[in-house]
C-alpha positions as CSV (number, residue, x, y, z in Angstrom):
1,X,-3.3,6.1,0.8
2,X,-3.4,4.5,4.2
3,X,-7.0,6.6,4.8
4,X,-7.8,5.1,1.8
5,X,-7.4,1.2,3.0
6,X,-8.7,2.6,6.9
7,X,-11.8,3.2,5.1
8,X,-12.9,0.5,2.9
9,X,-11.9,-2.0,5.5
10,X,-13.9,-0.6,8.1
11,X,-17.7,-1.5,9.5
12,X,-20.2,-0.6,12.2
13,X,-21.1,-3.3,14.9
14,X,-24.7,-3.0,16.7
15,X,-25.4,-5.1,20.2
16,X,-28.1,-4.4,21.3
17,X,-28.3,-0.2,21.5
18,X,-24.5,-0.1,21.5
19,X,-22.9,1.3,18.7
20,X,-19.0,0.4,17.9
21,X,-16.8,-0.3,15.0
22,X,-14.9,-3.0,13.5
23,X,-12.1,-3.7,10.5
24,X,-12.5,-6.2,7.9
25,X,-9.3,-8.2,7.8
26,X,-8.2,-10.3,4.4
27,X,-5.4,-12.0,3.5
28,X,-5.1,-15.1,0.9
29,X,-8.8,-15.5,0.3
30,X,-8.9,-15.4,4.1
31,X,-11.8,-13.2,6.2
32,X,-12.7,-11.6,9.8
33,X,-14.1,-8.5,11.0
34,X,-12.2,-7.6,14.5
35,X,-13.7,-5.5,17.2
36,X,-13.6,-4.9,20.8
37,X,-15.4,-7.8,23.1
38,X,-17.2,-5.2,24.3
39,X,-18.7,-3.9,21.6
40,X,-20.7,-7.1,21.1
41,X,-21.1,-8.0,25.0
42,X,-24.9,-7.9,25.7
43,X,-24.2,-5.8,29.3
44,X,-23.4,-2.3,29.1
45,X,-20.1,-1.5,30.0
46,X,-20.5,1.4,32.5
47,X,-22.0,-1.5,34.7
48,X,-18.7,-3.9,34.7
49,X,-16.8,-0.7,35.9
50,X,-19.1,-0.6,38.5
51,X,-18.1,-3.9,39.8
52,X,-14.6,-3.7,38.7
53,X,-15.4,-6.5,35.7
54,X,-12.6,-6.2,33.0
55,X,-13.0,-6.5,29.2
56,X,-9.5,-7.6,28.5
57,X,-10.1,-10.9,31.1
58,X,-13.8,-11.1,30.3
59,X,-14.8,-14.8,28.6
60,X,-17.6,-13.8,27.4
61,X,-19.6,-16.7,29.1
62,X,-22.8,-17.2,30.9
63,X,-24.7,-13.8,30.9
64,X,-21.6,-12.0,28.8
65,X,-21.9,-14.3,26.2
66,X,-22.3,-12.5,22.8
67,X,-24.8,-14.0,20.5
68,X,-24.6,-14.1,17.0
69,X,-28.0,-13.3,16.4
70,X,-27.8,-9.7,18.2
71,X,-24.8,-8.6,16.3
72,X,-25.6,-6.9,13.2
73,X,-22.3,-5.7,11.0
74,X,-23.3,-2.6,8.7
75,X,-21.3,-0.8,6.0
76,X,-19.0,-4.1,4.5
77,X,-17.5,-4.2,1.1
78,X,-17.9,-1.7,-1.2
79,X,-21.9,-2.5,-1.5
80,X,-22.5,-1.6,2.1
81,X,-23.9,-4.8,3.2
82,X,-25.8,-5.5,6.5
83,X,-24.5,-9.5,7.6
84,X,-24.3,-11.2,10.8
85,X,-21.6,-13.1,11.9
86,X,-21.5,-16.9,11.5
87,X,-19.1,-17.3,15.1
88,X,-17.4,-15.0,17.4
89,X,-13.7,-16.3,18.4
90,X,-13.3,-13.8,21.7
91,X,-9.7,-13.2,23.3
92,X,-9.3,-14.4,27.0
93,X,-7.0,-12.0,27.6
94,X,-7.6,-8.7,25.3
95,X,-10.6,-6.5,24.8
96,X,-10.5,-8.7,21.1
97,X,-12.5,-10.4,19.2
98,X,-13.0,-11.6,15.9
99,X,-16.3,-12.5,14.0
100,X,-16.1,-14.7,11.5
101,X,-17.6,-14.4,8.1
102,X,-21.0,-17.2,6.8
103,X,-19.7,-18.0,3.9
104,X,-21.7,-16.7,1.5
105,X,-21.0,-12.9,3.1
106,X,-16.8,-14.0,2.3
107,X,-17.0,-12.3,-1.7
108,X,-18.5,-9.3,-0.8
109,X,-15.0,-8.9,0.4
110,X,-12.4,-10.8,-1.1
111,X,-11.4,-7.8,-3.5
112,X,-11.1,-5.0,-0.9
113,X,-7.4,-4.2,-0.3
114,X,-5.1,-7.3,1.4
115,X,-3.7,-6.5,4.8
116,X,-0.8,-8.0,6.9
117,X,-0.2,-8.0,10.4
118,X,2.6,-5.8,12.0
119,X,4.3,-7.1,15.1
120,X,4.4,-4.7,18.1
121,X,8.0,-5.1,17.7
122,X,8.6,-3.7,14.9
123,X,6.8,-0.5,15.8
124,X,9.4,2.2,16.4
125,X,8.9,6.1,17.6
126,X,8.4,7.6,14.5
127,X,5.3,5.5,13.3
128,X,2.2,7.1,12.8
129,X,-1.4,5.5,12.7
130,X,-5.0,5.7,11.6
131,X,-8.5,4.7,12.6
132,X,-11.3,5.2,9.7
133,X,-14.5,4.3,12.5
134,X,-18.0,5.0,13.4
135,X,-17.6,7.4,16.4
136,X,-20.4,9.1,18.0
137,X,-19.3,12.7,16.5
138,X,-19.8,11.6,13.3
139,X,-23.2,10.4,14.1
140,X,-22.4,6.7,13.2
141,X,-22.9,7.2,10.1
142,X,-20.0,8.5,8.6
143,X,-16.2,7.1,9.0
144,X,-14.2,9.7,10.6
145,X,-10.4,9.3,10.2
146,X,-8.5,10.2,13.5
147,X,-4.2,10.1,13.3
148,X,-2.4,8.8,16.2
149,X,1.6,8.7,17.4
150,X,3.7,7.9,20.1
151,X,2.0,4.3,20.3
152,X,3.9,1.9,23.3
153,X,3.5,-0.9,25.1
154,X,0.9,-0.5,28.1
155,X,0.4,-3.5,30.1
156,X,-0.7,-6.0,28.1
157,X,-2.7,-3.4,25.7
158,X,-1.0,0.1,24.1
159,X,-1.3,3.5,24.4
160,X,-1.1,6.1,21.9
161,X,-1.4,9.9,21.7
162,X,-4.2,11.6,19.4
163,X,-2.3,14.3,17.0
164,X,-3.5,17.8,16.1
165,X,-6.3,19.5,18.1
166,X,-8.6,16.5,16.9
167,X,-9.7,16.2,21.3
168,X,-9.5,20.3,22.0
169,X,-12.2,20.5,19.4
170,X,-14.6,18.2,21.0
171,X,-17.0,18.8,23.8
172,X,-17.0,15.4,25.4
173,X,-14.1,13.4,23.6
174,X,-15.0,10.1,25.4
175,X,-18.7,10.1,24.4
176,X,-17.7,11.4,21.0
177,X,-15.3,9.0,20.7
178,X,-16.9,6.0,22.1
179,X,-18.3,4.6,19.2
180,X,-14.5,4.1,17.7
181,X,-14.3,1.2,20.3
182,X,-12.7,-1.4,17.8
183,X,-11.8,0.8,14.7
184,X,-8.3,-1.2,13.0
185,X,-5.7,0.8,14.0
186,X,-3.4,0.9,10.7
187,X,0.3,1.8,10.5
188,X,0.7,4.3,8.1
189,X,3.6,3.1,5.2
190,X,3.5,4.0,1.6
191,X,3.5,0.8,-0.1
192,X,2.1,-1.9,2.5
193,X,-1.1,-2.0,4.3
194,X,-0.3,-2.9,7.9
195,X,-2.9,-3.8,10.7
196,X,-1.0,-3.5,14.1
197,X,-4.3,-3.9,16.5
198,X,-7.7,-2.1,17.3
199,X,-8.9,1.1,19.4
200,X,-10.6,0.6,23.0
201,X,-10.9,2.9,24.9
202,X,-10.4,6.8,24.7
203,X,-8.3,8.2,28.1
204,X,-8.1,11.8,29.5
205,X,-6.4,14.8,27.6
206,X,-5.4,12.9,24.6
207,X,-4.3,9.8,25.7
208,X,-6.3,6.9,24.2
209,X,-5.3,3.2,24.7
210,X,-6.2,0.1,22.5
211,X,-5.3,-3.8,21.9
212,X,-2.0,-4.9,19.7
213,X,-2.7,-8.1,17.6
214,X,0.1,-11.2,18.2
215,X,0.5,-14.6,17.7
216,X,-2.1,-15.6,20.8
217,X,-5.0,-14.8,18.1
218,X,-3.6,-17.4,15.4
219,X,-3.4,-19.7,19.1
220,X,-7.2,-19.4,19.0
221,X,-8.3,-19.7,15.4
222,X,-6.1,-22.9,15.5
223,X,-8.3,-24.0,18.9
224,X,-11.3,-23.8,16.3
225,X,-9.7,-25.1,13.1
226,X,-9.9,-21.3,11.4
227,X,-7.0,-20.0,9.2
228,X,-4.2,-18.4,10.8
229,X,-3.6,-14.6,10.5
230,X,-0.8,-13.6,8.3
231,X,2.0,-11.5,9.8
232,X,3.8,-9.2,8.0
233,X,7.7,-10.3,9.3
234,X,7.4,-13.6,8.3
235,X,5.7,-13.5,4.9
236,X,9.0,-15.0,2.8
237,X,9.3,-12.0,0.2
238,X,12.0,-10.4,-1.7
239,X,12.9,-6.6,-0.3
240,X,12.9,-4.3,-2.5
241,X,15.9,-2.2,-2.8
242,X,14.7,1.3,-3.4
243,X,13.3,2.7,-0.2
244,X,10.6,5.2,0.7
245,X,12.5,7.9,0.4
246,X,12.4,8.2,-3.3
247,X,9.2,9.2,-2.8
248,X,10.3,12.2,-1.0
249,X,11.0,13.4,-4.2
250,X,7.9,14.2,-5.2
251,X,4.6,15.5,-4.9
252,X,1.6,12.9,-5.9
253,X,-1.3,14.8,-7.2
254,X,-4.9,14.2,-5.9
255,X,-7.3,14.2,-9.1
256,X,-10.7,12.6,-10.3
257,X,-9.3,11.3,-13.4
258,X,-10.2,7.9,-15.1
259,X,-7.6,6.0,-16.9
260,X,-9.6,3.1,-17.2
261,X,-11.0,0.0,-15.1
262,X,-8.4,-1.9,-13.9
263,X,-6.0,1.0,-14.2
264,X,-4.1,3.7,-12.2
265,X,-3.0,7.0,-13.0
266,X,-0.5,8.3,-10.4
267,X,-0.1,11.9,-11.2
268,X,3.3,13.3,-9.5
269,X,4.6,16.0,-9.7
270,X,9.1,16.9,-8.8
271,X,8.6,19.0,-5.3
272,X,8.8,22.4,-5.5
273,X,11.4,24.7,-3.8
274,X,9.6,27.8,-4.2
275,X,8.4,28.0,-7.6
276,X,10.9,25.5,-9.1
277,X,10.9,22.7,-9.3
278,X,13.7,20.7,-7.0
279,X,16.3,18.6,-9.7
280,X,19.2,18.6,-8.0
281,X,17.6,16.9,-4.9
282,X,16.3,14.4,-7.2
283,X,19.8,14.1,-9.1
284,X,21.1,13.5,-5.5
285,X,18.4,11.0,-5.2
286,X,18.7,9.3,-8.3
287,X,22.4,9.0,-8.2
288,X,22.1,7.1,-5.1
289,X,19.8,4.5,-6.5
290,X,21.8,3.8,-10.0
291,X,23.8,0.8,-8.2
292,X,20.5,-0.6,-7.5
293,X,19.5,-0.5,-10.7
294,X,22.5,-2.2,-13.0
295,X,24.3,-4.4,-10.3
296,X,22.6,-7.7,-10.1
297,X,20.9,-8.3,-6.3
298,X,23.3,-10.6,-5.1
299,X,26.5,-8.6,-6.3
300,X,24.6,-5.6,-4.2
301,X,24.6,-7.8,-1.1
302,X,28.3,-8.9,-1.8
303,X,29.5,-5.7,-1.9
304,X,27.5,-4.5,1.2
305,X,28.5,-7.6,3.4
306,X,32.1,-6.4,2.5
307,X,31.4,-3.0,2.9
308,X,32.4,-2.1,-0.3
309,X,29.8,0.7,-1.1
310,X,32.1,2.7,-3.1
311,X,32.8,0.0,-5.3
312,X,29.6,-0.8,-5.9
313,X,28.8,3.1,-6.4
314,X,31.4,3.2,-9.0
315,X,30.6,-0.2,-10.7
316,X,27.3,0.9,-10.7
317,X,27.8,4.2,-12.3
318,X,30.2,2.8,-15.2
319,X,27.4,0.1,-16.3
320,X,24.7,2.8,-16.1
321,X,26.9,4.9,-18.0
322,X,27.8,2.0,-20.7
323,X,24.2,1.3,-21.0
324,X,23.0,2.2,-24.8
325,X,18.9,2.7,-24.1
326,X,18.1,6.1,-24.9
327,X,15.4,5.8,-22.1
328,X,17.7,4.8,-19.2
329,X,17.1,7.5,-17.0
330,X,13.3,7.6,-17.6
331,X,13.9,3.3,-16.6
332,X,15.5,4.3,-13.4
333,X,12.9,6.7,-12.3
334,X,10.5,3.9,-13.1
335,X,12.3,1.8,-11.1
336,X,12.0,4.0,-8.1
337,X,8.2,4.4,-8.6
338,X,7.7,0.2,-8.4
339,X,10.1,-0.3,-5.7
340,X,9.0,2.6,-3.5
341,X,5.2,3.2,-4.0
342,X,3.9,-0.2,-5.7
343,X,6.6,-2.0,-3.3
344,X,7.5,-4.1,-6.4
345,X,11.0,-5.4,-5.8
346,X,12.6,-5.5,-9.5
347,X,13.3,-9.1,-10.7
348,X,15.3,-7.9,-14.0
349,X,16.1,-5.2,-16.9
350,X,16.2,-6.5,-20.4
351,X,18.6,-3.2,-21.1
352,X,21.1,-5.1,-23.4
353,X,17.9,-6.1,-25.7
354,X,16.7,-3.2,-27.5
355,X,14.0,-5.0,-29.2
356,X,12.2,-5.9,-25.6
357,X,9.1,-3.9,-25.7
358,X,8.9,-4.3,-21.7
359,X,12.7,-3.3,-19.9
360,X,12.0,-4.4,-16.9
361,X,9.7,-7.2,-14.9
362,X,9.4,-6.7,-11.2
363,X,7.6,-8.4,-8.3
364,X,4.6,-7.8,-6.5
365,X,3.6,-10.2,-3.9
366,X,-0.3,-10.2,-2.6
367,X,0.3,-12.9,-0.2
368,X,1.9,-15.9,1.0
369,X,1.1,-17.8,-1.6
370,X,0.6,-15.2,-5.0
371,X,2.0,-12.6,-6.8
372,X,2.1,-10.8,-10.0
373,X,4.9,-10.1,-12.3
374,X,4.6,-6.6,-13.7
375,X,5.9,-6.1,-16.9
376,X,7.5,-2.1,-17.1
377,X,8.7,0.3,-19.7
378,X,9.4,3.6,-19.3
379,X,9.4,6.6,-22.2
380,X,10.2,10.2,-21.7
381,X,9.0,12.6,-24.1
382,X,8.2,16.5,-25.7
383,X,4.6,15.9,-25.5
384,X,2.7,14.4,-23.1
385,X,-0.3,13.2,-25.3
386,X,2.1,11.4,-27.9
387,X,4.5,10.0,-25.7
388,X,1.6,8.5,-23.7
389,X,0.1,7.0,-26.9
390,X,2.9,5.2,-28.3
391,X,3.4,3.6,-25.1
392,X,0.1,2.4,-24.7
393,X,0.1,1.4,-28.2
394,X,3.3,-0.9,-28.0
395,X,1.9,-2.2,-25.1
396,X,-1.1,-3.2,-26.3
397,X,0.9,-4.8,-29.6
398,X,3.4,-6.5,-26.7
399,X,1.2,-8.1,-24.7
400,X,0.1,-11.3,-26.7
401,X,3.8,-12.1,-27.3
402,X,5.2,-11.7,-23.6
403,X,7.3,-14.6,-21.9
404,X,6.0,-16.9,-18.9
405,X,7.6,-17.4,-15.9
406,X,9.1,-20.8,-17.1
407,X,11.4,-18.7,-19.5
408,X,12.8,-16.0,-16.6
409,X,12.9,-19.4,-14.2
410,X,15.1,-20.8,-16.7
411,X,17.4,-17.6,-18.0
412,X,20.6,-17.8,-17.1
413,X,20.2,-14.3,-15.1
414,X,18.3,-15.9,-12.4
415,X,21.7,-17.8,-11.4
416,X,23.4,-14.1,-11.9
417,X,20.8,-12.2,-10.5
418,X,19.4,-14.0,-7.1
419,X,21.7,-15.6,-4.4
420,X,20.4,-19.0,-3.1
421,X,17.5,-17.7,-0.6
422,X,16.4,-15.2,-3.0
423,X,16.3,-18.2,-5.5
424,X,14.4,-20.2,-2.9
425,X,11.8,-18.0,-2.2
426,X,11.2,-17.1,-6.0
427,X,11.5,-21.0,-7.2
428,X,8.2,-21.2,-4.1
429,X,6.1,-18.7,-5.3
430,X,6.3,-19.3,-8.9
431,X,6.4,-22.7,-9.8
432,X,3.4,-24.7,-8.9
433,X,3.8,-27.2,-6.2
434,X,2.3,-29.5,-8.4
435,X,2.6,-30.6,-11.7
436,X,-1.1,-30.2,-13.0
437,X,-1.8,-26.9,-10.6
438,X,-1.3,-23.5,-12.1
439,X,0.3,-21.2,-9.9
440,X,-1.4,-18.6,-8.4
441,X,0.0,-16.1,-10.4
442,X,-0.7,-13.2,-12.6
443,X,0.6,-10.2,-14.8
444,X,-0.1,-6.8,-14.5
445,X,1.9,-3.7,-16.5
446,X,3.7,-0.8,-15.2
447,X,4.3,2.3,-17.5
448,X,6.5,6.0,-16.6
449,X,5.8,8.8,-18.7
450,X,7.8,12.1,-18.4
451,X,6.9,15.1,-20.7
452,X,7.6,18.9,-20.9
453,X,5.6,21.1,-19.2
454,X,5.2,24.9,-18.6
455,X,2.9,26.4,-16.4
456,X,1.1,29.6,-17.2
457,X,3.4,32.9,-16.6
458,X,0.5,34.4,-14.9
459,X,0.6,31.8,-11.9
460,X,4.3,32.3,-11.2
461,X,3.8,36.1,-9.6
462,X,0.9,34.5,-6.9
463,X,2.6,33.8,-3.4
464,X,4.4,30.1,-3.0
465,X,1.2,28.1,-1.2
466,X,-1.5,29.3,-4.6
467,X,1.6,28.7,-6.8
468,X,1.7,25.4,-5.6
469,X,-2.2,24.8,-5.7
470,X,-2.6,26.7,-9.6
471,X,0.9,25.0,-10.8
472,X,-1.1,21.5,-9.7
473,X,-4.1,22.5,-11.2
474,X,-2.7,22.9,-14.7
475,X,-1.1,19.6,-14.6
476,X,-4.3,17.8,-13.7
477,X,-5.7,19.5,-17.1
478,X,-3.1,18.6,-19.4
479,X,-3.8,15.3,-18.6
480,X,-7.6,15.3,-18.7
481,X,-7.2,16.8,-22.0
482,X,-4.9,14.2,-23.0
483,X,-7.2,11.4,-21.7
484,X,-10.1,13.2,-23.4
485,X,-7.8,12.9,-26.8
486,X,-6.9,9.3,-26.7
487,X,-10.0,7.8,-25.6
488,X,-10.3,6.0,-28.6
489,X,-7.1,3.8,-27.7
490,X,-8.0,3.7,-23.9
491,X,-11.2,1.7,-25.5
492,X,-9.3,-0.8,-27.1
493,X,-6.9,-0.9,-24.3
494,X,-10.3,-2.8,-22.2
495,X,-9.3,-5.9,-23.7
496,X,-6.6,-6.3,-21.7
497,X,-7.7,-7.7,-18.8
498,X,-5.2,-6.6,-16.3
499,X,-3.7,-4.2,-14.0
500,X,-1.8,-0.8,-15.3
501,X,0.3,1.2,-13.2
502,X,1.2,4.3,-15.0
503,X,3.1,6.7,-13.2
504,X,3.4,10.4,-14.9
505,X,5.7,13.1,-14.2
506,X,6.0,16.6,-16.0
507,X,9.1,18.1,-16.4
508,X,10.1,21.5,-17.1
509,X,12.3,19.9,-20.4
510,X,12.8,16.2,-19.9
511,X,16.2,15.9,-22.3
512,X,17.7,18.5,-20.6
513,X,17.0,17.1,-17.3
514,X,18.4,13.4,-19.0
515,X,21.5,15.1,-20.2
516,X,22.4,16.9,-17.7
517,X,21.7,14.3,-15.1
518,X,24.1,11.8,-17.2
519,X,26.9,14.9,-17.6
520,X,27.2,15.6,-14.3
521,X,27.4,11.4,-13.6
């Protein structure tokens, strides 16, 4: 995923007959590409070694200054535009700077993927990275992903280390690398995307050394009367309680299948142990989560401020267990999916109402200022194809009919659900700050399908890693025949215009895996 964002953020800068990259940075309608100063400095930098001149204190004044009119930024947006920059806002004291978008060049990006800050400080040993640039050995043409660990401070700049055998394999790793000179150095998560600073400079053996982003860049776009950069820590959101390792569960599936515009087929798969597929680790798993999913937030963080997590474990269970949705478990898994991989912190479950077409509505915020509610339900089925189809279909019927935000604002779960700063911070984002402005706010939908699937006995007598491989492969063609099947639905499905999320998961017999799961509770 994080490749994914590395990529479509990412640009070439030419100065002159320098070659160097650059990441597009947006936020809140907000713009910039940021590179290294000297990528755009008209002097070539071998000569300010010479002289002992440093990029990180140069102004870029006098016979450094950059012009605008030499900079030429290729490969931006998913058209691959050629722009130049309107201004360049250069760092005093980092090999920075950002250029700033002409205005007419600002919707050629606003869709690309959003992207926060990350603090420096909230780096810690096990992070990893990646850069998506233009280096040399790749010809400038093509953007060559190159992972990164062991980031610290340095100075005033950071070092990291270059993983794998990514330097051994090149002849000349600071001429092949050269070119990566202000590539976005993104931290690696599996629900945010996370900008911590850019690449430099490549070292010796595998050390290479860069410049972390802080709150002395928002200090100079407020010098020119530019908007500020948002930072990750101090975005007021709600945390969603359902961590990353949910996802360890599983296996996500790579494919080239088409849902639909606008919507997202995650294709997992439960992780194998051998040729099985692991339950009881996700049992373990899901056991853990079921307080997180019927206690109400603020009882959660009652019980944990009075360390009462066994309490809340049992409390938990006993509701789950009372609970009379025949697709509570399927709601649970769907749960973990949102809150882990979509990072959509659940708002609440409509459980108790068997007649709500969506059980749940969670969160999703895209900045400071907008989110989305995403309306869920989850179904687990026999068959794949008409377990899938029914869902769709009482989605489709569901979605004239659904409530606005006035009506969750104003259910008495909001007082039951959210202590006072989660009601503060909700109350902010979803309510307009004035009385004839809409929020900025939107819906998008959130589906889990589980089905029965068997693989072909042939497959299970090759060795573990083709098992693996051949046991994907037939997954990723039961679905394609299923999408090839219901394509008359997906059709009509185009009039909704708005995201879907559908997350789908083959098991080897989903009510046995529900019942036993809920025995064994």
């Amino acid at each position: 995923m994080n490749v994914d964002i590395a990529e479509q953020l990412s640009v070439t800068i030419h100065c002159g007959d320098k070659n160097s990259s650059g990441t597009i940075y947006v936020n809140e309608g907000t713009a910039y590409i940021l590179t290294a100063k000297h990528s755009i400095c008209p002097k070539v930098i071998n000569e300010c070694e010479v002289i002992k001149r440093e990029c990180n204190t140069c102004e870029l004044k006098n016979s450094y200054a950059a012009k605008v009119t030499k900079i030429s930024i290729g490969r931006v947006g998913p058209d691959n535009l050629t722009i130049k920059p309107k201004k360049v806002v250069a760092h005093n004291n980092k090999d920075l700077a950002l250029l700033v978008f002409k205005d007419k060049d600002i919707p050629s990006v606003v869709n690309l993927p959003n992207i926060k800050i990350s603090s420096l400080d909230d780096i810690n040993s096990k992070d990893k990275f990646v850069t998506c640039g233009y280096p040399n050995v790749a010809g400038n043409e093509e953007p060559q992903p190159i992972h990164y660990s062991d980031m610290s401070r340095l100075g005033l700049g950071i070092n990291f280390q270059v993983e794998g055998n990514v330097i051994s394999n090149l002849e000349s790793a600071k001429d092949n690398l050269s070119a990566n000179s202000g590539a976005g150095l993104i931290k690696k998560h599996d629900s945010k995307n996370l900008l911590v600073g850019i690449y430099t400079k490549t070292g010796d053996i595998s050390a290479s050394f860069g410049e972390y982003i802080d709150h002395s860049v928002n200090d100079l776009l407020k010098l020119s009367n530019l908007p500020l950069l948002a930072f990750e820590s101090e975005v007021n959101e709600i945390s969603t309680l359902i961590k990353n390792d949910f996802l360890k569960c599983f296996t996500k599936l790579e494919h080239g299948l088409i849902l639909g515009e606008k919507r997202k087929l995650n294709l997992f798969t439960v992780k194998l142990n051998g040729k099985n597929c692991d339950y009881e680790n996700l049992k373990e798993r899901l056991n853990e989560c079921i307080r997180l999913f019927s206690l109400p937030r603020k009882i959660i963080k009652q019980y944990e401020e009075q360390n009462k997590n066994k309490k809340a474990v049992k409390e938990g269970d006993k509701l789950f267990l009372a609970l009379e949705s025949d697709h509570k478990v399927a709601e649970l898994l769907l749960q973990g999916f949102l809150e882990s991989h979509l990072n959509a912190p659940k708002l609440y479950s409509f459980n108790s109402d068997q007649n709500k077409p969506m059980q749940s509505v969670h969160i999703k915020f895209i900045d400071t200022k907008s989110c989305e509610l995403v309306y869920s339900a989850a179904k687990m089925g026999k068959c794949l194809q008409s377990t899938l189809y029914d869902s769709l279909n009482e989605l489709l019927q569901a979605i004239p009919n659904l409530d606005g935000v006035g009506s969750l604002l104003s259910n008495h779960l909001f007082d039951l659900t959210f202590d006072s700063n989660d009601q503060s911070i909700l109350e902010s984002i979803l309510l307009p700050e004035e009385d004839d402005k809409p929020n900025n706010l939107n819906n998008s939908f959130s589906l889990l399908i589980g089905f029965d699937f068997k693989c072909s006995d042939s497959i299970r007598y090759k060795n573990n890693i083709e098992y693996s491989s051949l046991f994907q492969g037939e997954v990723i063609e039961a679905m394609r025949t299923v999408l090839v099947n219901i394509k008359k639905l997906l059709d009509a499905f185009n009039v909704v215009d708005a995201e879907l999320n559908c997350y789908v998961v083959p098991f080897s017999d989903t009510k046995e895996f529900c019942q036993s799961f809920l025995e064994e509770l």
